[in-house]
C-alpha positions as CSV (number, residue, x, y, z in Angstrom):
1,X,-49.6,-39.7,33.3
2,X,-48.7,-39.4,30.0
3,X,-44.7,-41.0,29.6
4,X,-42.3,-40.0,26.9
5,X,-39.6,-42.5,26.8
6,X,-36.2,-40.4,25.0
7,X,-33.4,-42.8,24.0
8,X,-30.1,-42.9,25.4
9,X,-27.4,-40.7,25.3
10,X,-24.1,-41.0,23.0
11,X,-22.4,-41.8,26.3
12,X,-24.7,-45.0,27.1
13,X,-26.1,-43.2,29.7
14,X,-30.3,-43.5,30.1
15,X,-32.6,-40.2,30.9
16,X,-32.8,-41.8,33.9
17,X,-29.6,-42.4,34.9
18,X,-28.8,-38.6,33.4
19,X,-31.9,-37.4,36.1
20,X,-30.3,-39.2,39.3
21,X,-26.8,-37.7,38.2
22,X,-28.5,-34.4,39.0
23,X,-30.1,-35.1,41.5
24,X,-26.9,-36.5,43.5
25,X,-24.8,-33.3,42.2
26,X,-27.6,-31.1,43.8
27,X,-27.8,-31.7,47.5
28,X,-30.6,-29.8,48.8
29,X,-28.9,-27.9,51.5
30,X,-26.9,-26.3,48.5
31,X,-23.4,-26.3,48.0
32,X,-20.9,-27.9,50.1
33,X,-17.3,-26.1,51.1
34,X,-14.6,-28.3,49.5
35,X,-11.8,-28.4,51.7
36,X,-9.2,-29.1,49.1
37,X,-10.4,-26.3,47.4
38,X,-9.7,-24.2,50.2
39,X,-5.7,-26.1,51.0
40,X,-5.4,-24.6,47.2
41,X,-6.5,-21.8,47.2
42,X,-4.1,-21.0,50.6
43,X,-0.9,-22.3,48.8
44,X,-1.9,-20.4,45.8
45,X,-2.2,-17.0,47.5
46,X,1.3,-16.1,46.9
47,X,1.0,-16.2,43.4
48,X,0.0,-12.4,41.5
49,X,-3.3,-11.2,41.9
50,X,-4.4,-11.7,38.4
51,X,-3.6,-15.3,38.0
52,X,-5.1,-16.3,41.4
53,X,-8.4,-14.4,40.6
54,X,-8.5,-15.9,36.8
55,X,-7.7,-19.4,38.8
56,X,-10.5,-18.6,41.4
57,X,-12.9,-17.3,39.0
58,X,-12.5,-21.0,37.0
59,X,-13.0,-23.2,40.4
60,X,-15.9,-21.6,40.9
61,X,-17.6,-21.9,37.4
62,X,-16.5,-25.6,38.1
63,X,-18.2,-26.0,41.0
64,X,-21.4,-24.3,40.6
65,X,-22.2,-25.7,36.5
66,X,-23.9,-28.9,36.7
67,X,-23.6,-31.1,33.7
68,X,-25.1,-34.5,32.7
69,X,-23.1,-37.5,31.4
70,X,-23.2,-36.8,28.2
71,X,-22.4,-33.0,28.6
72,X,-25.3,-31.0,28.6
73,X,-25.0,-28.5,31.2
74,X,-28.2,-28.0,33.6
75,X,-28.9,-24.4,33.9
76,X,-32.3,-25.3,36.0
77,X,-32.7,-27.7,38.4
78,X,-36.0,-27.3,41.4
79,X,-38.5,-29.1,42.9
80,X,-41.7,-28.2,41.8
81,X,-45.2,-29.8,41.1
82,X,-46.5,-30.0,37.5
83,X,-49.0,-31.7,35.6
84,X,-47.2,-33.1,32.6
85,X,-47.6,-34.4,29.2
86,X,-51.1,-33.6,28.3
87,X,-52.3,-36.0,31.4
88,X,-55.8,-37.0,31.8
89,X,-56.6,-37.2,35.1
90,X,-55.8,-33.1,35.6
91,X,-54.2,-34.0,39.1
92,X,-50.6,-32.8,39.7
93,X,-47.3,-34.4,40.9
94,X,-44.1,-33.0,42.4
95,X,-41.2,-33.6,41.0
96,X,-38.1,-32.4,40.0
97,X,-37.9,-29.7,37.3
98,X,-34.6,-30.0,35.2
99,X,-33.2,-28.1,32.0
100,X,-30.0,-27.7,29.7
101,X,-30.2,-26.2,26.6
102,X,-31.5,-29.0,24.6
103,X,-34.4,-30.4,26.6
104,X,-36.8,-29.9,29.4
105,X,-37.4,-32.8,32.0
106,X,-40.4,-33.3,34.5
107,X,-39.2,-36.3,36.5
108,X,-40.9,-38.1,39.4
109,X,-39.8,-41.3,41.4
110,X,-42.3,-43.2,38.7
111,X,-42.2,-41.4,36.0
112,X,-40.3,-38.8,33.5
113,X,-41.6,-36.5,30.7
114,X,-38.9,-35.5,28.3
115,X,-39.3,-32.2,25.9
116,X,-36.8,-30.9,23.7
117,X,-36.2,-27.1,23.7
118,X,-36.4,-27.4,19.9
119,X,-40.6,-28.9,20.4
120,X,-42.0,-25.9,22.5
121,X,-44.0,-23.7,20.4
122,X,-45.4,-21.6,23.5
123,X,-44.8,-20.0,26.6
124,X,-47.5,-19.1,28.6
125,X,-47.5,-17.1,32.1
126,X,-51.1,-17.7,34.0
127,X,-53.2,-19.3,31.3
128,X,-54.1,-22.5,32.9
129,X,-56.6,-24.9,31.9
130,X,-59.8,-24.8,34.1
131,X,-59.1,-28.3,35.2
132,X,-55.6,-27.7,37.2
133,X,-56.1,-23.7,37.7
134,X,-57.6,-25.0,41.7
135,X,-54.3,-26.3,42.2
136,X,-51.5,-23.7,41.6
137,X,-51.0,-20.3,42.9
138,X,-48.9,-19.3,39.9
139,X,-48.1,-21.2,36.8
140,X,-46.3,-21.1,33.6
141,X,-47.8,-23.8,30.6
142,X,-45.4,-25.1,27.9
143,X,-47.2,-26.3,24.9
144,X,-44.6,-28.7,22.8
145,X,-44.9,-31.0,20.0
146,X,-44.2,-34.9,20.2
147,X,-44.6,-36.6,17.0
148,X,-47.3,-34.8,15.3
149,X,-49.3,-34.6,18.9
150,X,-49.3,-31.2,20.7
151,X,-49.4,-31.6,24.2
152,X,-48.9,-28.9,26.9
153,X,-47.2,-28.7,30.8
154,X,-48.2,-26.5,33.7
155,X,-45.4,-26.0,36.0
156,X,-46.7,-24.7,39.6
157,X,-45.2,-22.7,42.7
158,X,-44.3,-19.5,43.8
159,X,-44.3,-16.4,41.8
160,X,-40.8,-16.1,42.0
161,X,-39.6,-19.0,41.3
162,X,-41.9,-19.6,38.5
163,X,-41.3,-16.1,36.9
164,X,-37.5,-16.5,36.9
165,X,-38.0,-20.7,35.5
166,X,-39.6,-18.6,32.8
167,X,-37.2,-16.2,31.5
168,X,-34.5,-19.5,31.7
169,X,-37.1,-20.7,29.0
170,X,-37.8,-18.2,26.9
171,X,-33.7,-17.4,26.4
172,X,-33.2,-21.7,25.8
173,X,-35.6,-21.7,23.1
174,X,-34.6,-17.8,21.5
175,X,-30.9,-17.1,22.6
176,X,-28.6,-17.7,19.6
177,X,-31.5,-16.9,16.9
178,X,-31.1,-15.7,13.2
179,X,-33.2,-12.6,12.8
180,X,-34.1,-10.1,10.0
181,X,-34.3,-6.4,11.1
182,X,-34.8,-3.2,10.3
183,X,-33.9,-0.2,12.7
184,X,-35.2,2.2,12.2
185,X,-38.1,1.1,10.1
186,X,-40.2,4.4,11.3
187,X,-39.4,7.3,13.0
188,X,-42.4,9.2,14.1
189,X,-44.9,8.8,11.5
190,X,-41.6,8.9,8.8
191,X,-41.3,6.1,7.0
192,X,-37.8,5.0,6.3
193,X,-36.2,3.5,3.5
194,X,-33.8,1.1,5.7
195,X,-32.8,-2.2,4.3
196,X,-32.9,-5.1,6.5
197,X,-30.5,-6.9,7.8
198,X,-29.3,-10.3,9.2
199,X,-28.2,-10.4,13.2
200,X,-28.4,-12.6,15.9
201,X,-30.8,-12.3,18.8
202,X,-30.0,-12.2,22.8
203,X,-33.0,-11.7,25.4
204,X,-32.0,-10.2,28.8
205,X,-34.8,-8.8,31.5
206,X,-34.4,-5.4,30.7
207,X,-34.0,-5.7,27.2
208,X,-33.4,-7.8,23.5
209,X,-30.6,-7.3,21.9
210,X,-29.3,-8.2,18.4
211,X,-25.3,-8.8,17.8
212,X,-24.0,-9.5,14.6
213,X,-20.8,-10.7,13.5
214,X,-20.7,-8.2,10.3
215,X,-21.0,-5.0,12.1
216,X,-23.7,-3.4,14.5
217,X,-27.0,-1.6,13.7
218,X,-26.2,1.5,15.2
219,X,-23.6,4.2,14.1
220,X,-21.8,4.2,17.8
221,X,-20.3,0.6,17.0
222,X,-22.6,-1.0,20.0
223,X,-25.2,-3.9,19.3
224,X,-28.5,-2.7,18.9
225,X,-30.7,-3.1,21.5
226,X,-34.7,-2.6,22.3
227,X,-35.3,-1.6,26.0
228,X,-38.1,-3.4,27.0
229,X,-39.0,-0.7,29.1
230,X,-39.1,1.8,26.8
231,X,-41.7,-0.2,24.8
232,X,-44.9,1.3,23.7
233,X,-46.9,-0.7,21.4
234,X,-46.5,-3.7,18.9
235,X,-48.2,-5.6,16.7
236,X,-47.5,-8.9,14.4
237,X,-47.5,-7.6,10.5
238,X,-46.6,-9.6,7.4
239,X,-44.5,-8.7,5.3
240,X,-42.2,-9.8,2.2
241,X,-38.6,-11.2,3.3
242,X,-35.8,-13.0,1.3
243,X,-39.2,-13.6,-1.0
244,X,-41.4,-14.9,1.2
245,X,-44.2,-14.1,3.0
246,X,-43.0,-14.0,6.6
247,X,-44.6,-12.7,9.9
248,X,-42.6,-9.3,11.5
249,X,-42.9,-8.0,14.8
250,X,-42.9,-4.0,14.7
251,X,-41.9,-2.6,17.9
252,X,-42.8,0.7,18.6
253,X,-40.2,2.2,21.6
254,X,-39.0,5.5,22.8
255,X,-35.3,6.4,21.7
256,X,-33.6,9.4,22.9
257,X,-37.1,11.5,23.5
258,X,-38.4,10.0,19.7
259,X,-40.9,7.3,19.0
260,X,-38.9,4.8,16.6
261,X,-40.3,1.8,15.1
262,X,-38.2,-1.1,15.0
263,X,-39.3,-4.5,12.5
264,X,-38.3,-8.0,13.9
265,X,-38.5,-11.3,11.2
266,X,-37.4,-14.5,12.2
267,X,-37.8,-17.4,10.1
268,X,-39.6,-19.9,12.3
269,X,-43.1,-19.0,12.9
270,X,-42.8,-20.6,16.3
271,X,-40.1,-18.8,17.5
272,X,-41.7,-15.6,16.2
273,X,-44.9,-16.6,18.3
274,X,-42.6,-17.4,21.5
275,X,-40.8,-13.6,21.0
276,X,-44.0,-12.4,21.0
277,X,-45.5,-13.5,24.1
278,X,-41.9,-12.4,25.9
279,X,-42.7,-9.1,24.5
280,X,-46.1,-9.2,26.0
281,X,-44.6,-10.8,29.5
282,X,-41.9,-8.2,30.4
283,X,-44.0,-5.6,29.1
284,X,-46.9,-6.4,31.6
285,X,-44.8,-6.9,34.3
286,X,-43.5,-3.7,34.1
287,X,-46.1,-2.3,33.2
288,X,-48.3,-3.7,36.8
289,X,-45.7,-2.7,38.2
290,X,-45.9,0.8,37.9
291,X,-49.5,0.8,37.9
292,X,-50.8,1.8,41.3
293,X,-47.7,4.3,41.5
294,X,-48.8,8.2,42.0
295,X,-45.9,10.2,40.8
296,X,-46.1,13.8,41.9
297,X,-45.2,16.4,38.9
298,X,-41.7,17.2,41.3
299,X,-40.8,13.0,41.1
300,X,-41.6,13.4,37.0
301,X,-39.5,16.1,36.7
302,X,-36.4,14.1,38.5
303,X,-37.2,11.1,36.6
304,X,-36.8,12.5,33.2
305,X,-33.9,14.9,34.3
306,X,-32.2,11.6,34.9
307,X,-33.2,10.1,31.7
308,X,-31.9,12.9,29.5
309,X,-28.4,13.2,32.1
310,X,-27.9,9.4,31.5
311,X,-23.5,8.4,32.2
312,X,-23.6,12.4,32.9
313,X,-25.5,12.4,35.8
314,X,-23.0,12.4,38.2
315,X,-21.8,15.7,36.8
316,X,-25.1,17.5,36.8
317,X,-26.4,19.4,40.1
318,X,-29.9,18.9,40.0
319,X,-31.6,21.0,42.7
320,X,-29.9,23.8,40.2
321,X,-31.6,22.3,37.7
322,X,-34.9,21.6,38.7
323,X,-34.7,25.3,40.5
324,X,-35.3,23.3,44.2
325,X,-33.9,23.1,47.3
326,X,-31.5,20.1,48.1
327,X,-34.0,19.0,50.5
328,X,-36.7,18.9,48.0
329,X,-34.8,17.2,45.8
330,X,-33.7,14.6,49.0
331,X,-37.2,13.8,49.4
332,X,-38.5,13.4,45.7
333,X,-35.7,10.8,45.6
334,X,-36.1,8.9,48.7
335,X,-40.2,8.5,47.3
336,X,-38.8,7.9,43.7
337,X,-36.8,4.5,45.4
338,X,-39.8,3.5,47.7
339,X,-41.9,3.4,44.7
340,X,-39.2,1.5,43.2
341,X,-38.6,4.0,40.3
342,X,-35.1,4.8,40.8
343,X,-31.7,2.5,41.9
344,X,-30.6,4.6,44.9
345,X,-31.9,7.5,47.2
346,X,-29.4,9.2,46.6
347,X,-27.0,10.6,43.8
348,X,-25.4,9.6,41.7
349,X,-28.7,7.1,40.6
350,X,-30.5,5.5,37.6
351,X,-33.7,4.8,36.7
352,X,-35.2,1.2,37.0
353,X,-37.0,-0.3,34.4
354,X,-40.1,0.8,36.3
355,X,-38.6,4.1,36.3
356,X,-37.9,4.2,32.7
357,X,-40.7,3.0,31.8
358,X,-42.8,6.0,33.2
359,X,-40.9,8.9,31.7
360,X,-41.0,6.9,28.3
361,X,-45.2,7.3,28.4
362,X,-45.0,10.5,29.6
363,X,-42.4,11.4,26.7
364,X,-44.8,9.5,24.4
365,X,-47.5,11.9,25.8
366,X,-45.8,14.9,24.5
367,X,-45.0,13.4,21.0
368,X,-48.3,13.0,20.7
């Protein structure tokens, strides 16, 4: 296997020494109670509610964050087996998989491979080389730069596991970007004469959103966000920013029953790349998701009454609306949560990102 040796750390402290740290601070059995926690937290119960909660609240965050000695905080930390570094023989290892927000390791009882977050240039979900595909039941590769060598990782296990690792990726190497955008660049076929502007950029599951100190994008006051369910198409343009040629992502997604087109720019060509293949992710996971689902014409009709009720749906009788009897309308929502399209079975509910994601083609449909 291919070995990347990283210095120390400001605090003395080796990678190695930094990789058994974790290790003894993650028993595999999980956390243990702390009984002096608990002898605390019994002499602090007659203080007021709010100051024992706040006080509760921060043991907690205390006991679950995991940091190394030099103070980077682990925010992943599983056994897993990989093949790592670009290695020859194709044959993977298990080891430990560990992360904080400035560098991946892949460490074995022989060996460690050592990528910063700022080297990974891509991100890819079941595109395995032939050579280790026979191996792995689900796999995510990292493709990083040491020196002026690309090399790339497969991580291996269950889908789970694996999908969720990912996502914890994807928001180490994006979260806290510098973006160009402009919302709304297009609605419908209308081209818009909206300046761009500078924001920051957030990834969640469900959605990317893009706070900036200076004031929102959107006239309510909240940050402007793309539901990644609501997603329809997008493509990588180029395009003229701060002068420079510059690649944008135009993300076409359904807003309040219109198409809108939203532009994306971030400086770095490789984060731009890495944005786009979460884009591509989340959207096909929704997307198979929803895929062998049949919904009847009364379960499309509930689904996009609760799209267009949104916070008032708790006010809105629906089997008045949809002109059916409450028992239709019981059964059209017990399918609608089977099928995973809805939260709940019953009302008050919302719509899942499954959910949303079908009345947002079939809205699409009409538009077009």
């Amino acid at each position: 296997m291919t070995n990347e040796q990283p210095p120390t750390s400001e605090s003395g402290e080796s990678d190695d020494q930094m990789v058994e740290n974790a290790r003894s601070r993650t028993p595999e059995g999980g956390d243990v109670a702390n009984s002096k926690i608990l002898q605390a937290y019994r002499r602090q119960k007659s203080e007021p509610a709010d100051n024992r909660e706040k006080k509760e609240r921060e043991h907690s965050k205390k006991r679950t964050q995991k940091r190394t000695p030099n103070g980077e905080s682990i925010v992943v930390d599983f056994v897993a087996s990989f093949v790592a570094g670009g290695n020859a023989s194709f044959e993977p290892v298990k080891g430990r998989v560990l992360m904080s927000q400035r560098r991946l390791i892949l460490a074995t009882s022989s060996s460690k491979t050592d990528i910063p977050i700022t080297s990974i240039f891509d991100i890819a979900v079941g595109q395995v080389p032939p050579e280790v595909e026979e191996f792995f039941d689900y796999t995510v590769m990292v493709g990083y730069i040491i020196g002026n060598q690309r090399r790339t990782t497969v991580v291996g296990g269950d889908r789970e596991t694996i999908e969720k690792f990912t996502l914890l990726l994807f928001r180490a190497v994006l979260n806290g970007s510098r973006a160009m955008v402009t919302h709304p660049a297009r609605i419908g076929g209308r081209v818009l004469d909206t300046p761009r502007r500078p924001t920051g950029l957030h990834l969640d599951y469900e959605a990317v959103t893009f706070p900036d100190d200076d004031g929102p994008l959107t006239e309510n006051g909240d940050p402007f966000h793309i539901d990644l369910a609501s997603v329809i198409f997008f493509e990588v343009l180029e395009r003229t920013v701060e002068d420079e040629k510059r690649l944008v992502l135009s993300v076409q997604h359904v807003k309040q029953g219109q198409t809108v087109t939203t532009e994306i720019s971030l400086k770095s060509r490789r984060k731009m790349n890495i944005l786009g293949r979460y884009l591509r992710l989340v959207y096909h996971w929704i997307k198979s998701n929803v895929r062998d689902v049949d919904v009847t014409e009364q379960g499309l009709e509930v689904l996009v009454g609760l799209y267009s009720a949104g916070e008032m749906a708790a006010e809105v009788d629906f089997s008045e609306l949809l002109g059916v009897e409450q028992a239709v309308l019981d059964d059209a929502l017990e399918t609608l949560h089977d099928e995973d399209l809805i939260g709940d079975d019953t009302l008050p509910t919302s719509l899942t990102p499954q959910g949303r994601f079908v009345v947002n083609e079939e809205i699409e449909d009409v538009n077009v």
